[in-house]
DSSP file (Angstrom, degrees, kcal/mol; ACC not computed):
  #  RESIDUE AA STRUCTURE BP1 BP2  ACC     N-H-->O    O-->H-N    N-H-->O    O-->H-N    TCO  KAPPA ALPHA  PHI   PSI    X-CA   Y-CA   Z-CA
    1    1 A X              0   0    0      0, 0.0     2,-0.9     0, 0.0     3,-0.1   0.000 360.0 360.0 360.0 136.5    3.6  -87.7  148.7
    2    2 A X        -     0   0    0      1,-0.2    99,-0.0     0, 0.0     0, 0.0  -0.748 360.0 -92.8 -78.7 103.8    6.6  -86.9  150.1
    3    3 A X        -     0   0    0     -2,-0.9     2,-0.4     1,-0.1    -1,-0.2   0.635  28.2-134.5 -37.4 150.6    9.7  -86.4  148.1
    4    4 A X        -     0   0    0     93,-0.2    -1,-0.1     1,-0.1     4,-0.1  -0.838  20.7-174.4-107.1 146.9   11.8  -89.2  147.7
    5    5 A X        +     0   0    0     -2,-0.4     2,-0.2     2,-0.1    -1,-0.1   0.511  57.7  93.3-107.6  -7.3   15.9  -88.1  148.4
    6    6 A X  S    S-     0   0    0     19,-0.1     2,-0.7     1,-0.1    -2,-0.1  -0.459  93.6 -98.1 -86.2 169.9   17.6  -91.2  147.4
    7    7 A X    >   -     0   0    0     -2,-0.2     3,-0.9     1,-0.1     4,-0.5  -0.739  21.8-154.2 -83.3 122.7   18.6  -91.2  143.9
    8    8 A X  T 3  S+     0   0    0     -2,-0.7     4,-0.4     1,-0.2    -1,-0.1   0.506  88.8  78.3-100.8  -2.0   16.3  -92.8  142.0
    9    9 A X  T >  S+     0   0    0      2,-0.2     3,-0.8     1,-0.1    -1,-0.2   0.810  89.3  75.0 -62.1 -48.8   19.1  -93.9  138.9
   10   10 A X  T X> S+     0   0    0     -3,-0.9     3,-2.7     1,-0.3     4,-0.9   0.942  84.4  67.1 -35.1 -75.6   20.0  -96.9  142.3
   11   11 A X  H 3> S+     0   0    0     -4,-0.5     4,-1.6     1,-0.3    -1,-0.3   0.704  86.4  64.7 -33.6 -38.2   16.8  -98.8  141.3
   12   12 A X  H <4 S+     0   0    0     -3,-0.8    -1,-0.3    -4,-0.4     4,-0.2   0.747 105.2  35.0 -62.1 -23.6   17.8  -99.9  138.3
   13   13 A X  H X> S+     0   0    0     -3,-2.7     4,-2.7    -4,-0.2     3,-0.7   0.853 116.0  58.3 -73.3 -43.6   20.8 -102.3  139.0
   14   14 A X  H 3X S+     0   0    0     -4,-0.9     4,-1.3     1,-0.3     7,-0.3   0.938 110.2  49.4 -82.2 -55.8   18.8 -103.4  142.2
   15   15 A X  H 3< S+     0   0    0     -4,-1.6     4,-0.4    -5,-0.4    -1,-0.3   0.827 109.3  43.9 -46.0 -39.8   16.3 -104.2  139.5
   16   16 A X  H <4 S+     0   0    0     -3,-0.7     3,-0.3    -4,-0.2    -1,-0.2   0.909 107.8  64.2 -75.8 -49.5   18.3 -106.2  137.1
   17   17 A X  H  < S-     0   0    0     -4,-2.7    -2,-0.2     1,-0.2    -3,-0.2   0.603 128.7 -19.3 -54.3 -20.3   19.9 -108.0  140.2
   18   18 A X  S >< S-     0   0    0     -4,-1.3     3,-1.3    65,-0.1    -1,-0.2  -0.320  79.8 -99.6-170.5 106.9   16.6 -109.5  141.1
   19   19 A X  T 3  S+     0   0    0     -4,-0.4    21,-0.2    -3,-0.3    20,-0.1   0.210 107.5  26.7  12.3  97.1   13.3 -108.5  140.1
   20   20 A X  T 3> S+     0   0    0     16,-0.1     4,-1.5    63,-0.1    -1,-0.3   0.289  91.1 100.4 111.2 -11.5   11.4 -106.5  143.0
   21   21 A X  H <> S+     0   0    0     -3,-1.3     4,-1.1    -7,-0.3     5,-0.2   0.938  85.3  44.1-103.1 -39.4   14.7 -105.0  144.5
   22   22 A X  H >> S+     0   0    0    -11,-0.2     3,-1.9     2,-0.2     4,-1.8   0.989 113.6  53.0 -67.7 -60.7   14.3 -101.4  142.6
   23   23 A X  H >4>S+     0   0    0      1,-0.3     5,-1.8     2,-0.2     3,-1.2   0.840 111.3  47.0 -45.9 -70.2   10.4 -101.4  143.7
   24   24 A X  H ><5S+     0   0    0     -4,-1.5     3,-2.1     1,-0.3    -1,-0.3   0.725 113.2  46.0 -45.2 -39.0   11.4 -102.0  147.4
   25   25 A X  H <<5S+     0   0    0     -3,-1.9    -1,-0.3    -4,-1.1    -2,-0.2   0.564 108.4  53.1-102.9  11.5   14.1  -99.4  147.5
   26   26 A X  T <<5S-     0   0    0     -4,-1.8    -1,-0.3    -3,-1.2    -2,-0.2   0.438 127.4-107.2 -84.5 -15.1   11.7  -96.8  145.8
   27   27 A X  T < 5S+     0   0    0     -3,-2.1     2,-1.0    -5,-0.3    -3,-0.3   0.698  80.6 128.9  69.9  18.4    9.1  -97.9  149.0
   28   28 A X     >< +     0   0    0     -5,-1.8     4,-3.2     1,-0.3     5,-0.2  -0.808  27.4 164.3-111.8 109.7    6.7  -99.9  147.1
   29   29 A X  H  >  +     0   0    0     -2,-1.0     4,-1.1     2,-0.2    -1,-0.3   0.752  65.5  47.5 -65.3 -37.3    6.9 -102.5  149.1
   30   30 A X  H  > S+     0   0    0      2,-0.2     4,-2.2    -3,-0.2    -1,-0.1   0.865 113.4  55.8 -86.4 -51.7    4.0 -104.6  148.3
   31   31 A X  H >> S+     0   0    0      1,-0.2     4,-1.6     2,-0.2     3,-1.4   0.917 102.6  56.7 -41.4 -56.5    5.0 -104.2  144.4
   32   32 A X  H >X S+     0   0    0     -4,-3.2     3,-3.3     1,-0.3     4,-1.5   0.929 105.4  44.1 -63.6 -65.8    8.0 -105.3  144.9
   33   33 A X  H 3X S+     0   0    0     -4,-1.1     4,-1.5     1,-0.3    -1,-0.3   0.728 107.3  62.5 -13.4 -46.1    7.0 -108.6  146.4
   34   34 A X  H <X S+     0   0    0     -4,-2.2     4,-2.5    -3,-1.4    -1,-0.3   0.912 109.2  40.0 -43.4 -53.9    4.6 -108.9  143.9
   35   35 A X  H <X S+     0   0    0     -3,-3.3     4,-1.2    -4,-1.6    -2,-0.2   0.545 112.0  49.9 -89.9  -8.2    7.4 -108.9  141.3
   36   36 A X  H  X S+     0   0    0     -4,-1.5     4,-2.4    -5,-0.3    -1,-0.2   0.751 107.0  55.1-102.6 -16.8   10.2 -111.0  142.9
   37   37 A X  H  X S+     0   0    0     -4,-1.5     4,-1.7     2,-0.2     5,-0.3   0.920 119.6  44.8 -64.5 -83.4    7.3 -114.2  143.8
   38   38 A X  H >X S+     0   0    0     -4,-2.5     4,-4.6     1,-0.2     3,-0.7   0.644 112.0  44.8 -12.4 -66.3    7.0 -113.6  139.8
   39   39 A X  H 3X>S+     0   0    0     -4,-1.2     4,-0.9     1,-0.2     5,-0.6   0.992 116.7  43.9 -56.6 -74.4   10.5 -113.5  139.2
   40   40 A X  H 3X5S+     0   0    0     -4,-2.4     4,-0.6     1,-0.2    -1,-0.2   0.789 110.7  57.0 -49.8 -17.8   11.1 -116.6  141.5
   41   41 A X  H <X5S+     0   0    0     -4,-1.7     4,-3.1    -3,-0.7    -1,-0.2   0.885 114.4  44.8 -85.6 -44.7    7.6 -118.6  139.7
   42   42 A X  H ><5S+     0   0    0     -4,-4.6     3,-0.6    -5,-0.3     4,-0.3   0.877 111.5  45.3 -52.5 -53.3    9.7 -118.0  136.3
   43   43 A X  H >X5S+     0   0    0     -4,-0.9     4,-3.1     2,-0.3     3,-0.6   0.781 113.9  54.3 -46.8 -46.0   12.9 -119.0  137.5
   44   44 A X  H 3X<S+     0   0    0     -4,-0.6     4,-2.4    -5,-0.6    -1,-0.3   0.988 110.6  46.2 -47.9 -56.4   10.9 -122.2  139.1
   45   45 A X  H <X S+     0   0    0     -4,-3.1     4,-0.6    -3,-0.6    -1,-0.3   0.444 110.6  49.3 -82.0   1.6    9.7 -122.8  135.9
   46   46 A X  H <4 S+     0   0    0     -3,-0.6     3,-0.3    -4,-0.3    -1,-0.2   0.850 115.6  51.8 -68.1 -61.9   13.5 -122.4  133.9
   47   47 A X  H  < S+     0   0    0     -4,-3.1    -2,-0.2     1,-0.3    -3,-0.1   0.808 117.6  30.4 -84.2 -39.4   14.5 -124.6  136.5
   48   48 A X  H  < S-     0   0    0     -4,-2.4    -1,-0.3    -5,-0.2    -2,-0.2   0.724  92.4-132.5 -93.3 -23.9   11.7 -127.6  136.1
   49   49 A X  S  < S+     0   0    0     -4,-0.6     2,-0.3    -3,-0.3    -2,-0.1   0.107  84.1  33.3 107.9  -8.7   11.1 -127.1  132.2
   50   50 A X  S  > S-     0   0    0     -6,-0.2     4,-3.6     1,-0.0     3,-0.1  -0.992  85.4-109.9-162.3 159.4    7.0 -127.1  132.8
   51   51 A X  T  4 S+     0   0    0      1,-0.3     4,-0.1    -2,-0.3    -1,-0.0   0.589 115.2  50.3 -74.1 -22.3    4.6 -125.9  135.6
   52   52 A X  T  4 S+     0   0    0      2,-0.1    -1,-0.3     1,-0.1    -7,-0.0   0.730 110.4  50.1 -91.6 -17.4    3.5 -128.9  136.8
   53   53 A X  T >4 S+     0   0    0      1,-0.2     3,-1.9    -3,-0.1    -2,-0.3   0.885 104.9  59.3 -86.3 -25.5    7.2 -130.3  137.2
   54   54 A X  T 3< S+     0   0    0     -4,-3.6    -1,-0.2     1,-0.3    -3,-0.1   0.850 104.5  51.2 -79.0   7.6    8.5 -126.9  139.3
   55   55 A X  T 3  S+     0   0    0     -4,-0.1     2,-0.4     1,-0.1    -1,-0.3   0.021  98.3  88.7-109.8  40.6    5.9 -127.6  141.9
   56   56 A X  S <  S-     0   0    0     -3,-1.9    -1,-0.1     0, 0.0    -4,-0.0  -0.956  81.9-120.1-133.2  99.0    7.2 -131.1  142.1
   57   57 A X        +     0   0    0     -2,-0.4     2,-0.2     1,-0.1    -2,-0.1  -0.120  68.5 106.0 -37.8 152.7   10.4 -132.3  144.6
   58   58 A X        +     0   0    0     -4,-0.1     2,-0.4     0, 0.0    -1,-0.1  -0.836  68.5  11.0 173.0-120.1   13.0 -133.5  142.6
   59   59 A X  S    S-     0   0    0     -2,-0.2     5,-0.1     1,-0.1     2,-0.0  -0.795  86.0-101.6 -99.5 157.6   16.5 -131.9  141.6
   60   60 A X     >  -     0   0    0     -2,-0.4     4,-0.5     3,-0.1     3,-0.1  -0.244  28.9-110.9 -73.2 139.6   17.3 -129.0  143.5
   61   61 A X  H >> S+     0   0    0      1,-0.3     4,-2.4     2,-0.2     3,-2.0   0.755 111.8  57.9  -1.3 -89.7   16.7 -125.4  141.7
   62   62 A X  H 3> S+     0   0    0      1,-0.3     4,-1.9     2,-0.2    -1,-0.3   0.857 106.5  46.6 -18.5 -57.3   20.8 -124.7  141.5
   63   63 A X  H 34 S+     0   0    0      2,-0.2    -1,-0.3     1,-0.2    -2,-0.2   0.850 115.3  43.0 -75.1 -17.3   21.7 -127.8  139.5
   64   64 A X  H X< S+     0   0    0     -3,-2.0     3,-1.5    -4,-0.5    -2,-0.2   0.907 114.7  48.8 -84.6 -75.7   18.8 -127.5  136.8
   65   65 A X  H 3< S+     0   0    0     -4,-2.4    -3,-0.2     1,-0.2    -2,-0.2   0.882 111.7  49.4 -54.8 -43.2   19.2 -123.8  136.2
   66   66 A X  T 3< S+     0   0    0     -4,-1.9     2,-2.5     1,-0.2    -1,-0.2   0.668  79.1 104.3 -76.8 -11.2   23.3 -124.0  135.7
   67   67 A X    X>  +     0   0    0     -3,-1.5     3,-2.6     1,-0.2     4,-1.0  -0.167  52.4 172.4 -63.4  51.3   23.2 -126.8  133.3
   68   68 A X  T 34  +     0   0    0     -2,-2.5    -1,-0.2     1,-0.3    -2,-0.0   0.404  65.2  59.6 -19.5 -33.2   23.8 -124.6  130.5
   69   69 A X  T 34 S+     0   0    0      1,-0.2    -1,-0.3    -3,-0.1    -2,-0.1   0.700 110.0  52.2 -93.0 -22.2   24.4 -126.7  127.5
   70   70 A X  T <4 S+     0   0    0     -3,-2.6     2,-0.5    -6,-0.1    -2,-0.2   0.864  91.8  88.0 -75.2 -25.2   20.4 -128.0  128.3
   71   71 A X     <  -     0   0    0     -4,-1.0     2,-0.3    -7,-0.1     3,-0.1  -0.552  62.3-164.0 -99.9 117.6   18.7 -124.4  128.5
   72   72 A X    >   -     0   0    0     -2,-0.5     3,-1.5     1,-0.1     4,-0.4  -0.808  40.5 -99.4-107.3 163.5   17.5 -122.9  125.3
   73   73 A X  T >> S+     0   0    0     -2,-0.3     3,-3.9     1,-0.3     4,-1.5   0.793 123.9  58.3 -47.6 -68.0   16.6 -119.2  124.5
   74   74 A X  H 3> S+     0   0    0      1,-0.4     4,-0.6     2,-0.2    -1,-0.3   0.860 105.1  48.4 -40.6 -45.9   12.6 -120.4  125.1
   75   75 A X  H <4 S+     0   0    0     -3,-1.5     4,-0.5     1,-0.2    -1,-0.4   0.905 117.1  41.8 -78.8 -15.1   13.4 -121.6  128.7
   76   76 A X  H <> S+     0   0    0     -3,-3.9     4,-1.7    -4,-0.4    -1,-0.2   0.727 100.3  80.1 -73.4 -20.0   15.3 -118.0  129.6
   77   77 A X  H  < S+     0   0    0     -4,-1.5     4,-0.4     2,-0.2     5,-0.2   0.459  80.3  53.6 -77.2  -9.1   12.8 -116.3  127.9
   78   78 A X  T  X S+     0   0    0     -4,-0.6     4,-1.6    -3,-0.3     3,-0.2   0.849 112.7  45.4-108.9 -65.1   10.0 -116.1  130.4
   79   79 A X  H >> S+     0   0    0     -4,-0.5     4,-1.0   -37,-0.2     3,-0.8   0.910 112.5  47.4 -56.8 -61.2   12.3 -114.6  133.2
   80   80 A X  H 3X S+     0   0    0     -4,-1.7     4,-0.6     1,-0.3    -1,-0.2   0.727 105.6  56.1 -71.4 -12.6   14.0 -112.1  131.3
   81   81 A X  H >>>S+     0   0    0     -4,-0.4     4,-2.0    -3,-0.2     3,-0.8   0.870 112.4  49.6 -68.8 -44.2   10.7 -111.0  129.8
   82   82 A X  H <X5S+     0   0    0     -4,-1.6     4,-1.8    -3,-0.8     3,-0.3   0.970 116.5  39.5 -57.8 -41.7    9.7 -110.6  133.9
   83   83 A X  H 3<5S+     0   0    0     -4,-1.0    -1,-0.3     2,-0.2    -2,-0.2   0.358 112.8  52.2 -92.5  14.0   12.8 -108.7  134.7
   84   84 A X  H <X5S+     0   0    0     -3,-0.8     4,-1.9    -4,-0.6    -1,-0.2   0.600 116.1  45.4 -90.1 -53.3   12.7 -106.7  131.4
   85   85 A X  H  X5S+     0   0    0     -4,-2.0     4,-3.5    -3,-0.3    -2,-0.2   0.882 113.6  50.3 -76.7 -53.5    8.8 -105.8  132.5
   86   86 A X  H  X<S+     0   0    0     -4,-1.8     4,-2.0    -5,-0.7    -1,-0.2   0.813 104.7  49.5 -57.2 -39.8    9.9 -105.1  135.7
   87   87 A X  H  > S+     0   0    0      2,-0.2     4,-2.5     1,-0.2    -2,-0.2   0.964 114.2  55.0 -69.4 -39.2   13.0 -102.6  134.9
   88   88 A X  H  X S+     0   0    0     -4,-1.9     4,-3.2     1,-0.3     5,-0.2   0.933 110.3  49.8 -54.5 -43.3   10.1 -100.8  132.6
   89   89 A X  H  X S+     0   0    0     -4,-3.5     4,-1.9     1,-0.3    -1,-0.3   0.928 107.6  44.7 -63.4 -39.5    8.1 -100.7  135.6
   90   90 A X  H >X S+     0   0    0     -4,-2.0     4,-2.0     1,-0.2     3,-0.7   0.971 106.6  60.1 -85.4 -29.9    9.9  -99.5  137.6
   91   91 A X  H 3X S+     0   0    0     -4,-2.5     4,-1.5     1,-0.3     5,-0.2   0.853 107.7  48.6  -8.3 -66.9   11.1  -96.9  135.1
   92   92 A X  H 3X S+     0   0    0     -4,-3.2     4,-2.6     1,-0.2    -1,-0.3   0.929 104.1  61.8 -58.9 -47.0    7.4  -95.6  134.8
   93   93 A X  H XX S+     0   0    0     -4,-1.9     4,-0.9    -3,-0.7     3,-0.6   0.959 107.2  42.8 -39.8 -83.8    7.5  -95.6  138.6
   94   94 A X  H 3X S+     0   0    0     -4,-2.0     4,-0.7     1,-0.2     5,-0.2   0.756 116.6  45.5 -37.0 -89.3   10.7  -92.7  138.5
   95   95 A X  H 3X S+     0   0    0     -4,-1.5     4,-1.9     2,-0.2    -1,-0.2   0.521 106.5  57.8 -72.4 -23.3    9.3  -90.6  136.0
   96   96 A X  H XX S+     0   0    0     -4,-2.6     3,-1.4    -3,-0.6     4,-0.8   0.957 121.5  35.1 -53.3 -88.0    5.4  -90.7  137.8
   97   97 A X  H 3X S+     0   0    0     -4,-0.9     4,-1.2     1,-0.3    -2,-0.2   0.478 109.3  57.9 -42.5 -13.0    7.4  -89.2  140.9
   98   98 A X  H 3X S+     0   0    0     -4,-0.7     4,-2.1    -5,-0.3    -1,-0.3   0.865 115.2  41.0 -99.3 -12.1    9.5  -87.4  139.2
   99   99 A X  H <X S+     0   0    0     -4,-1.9     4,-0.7    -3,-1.4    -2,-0.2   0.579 110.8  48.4 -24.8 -53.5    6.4  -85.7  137.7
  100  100 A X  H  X S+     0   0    0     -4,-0.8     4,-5.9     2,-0.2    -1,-0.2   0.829 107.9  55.8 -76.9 -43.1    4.4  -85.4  140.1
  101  101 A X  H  X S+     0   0    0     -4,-1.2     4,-0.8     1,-0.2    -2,-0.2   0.986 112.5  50.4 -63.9 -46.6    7.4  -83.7  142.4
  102  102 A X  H  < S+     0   0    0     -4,-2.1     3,-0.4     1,-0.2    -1,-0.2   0.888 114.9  41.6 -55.0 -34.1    7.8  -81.0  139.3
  103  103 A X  H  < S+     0   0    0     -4,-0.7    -1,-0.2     1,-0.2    -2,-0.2   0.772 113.7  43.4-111.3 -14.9    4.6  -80.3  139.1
  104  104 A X  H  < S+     0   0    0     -4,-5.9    -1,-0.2    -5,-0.1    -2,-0.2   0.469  84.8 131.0 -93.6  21.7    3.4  -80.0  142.7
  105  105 A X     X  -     0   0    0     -4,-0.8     4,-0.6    -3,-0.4     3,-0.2  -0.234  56.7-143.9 -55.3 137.6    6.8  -78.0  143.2
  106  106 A X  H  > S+     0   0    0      1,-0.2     4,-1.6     2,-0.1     5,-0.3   0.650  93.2  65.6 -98.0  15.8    5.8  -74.9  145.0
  107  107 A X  H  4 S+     0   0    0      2,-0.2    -1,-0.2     1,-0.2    -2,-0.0   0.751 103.6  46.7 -77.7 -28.0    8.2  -72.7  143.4
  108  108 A X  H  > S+     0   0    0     -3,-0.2     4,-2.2     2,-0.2    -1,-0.2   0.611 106.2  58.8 -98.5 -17.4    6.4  -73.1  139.8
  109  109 A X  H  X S+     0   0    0     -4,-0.6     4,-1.2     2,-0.2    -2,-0.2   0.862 102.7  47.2 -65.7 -47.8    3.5  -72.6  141.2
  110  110 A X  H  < S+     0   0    0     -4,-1.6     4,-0.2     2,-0.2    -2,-0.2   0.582 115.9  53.4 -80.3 -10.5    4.3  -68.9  142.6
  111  111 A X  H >4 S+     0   0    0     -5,-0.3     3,-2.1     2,-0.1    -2,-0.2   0.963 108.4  42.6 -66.8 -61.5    5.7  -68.3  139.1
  112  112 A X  H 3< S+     0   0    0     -4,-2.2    -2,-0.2     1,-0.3    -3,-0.1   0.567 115.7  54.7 -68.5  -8.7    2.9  -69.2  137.1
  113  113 A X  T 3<        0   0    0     -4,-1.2    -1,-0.3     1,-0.2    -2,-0.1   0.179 360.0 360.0 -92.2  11.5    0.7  -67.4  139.6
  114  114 A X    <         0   0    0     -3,-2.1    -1,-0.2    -4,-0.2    -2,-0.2   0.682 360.0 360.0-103.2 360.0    2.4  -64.6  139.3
């Protein structure tokens, strides 16, 4: 795998701002996708208050979710557990590369073989 040069510290805001965005700028592209459809079925389901109403026309997304004095902890709680899961992931993500890069470094390698 090739080394990655962007700074991998970036993925974490990208992460927080919407579910999937860290994953994409890390190159896994298909994770990320994965994890922002997630992020967008919770959000769905914030918005409609059950799973059969967010796959149901009715009022638009925006006006549902902003009603603040209706939304209790229970109905936030299922996205932020996704984007929570998601910052962890990608978390594991950095420290698998940054792993792998340390230790297929070839510089430690002609040390310890020497």
């Amino acid at each position: 795998m090739a080394e990655l040069t962007r700074p991998i510290w970036l993925a974490y805001p990208l992460t927080a701002i919407a579910a999937g965005l860290g994953h994409c700028y890390l190159g896994r592209w298909k994770r990320g996708a994965i994890w922002f459809v997630l992020y967008v079925l919770a959000l769905a389901f914030l918005s409609a208050r059950t799973l059969t109403g967010a796959f149901e026309p009715g009022e638009p997304f925006v006006v549902t979710a902003l009603q603040f004095e209706s939304v209790e902890y229970v109905d936030v709680a299922v996205p932020l557990a996704v984007l929570l899961v998601c910052v962890l992931d990608v978390y594991l993500i950095s420290l698998t590369e940054r792993t792998e890069t340390t230790v297929g470094s070839p510089d430690e390698s002609r040390s310890n073989g020497s």
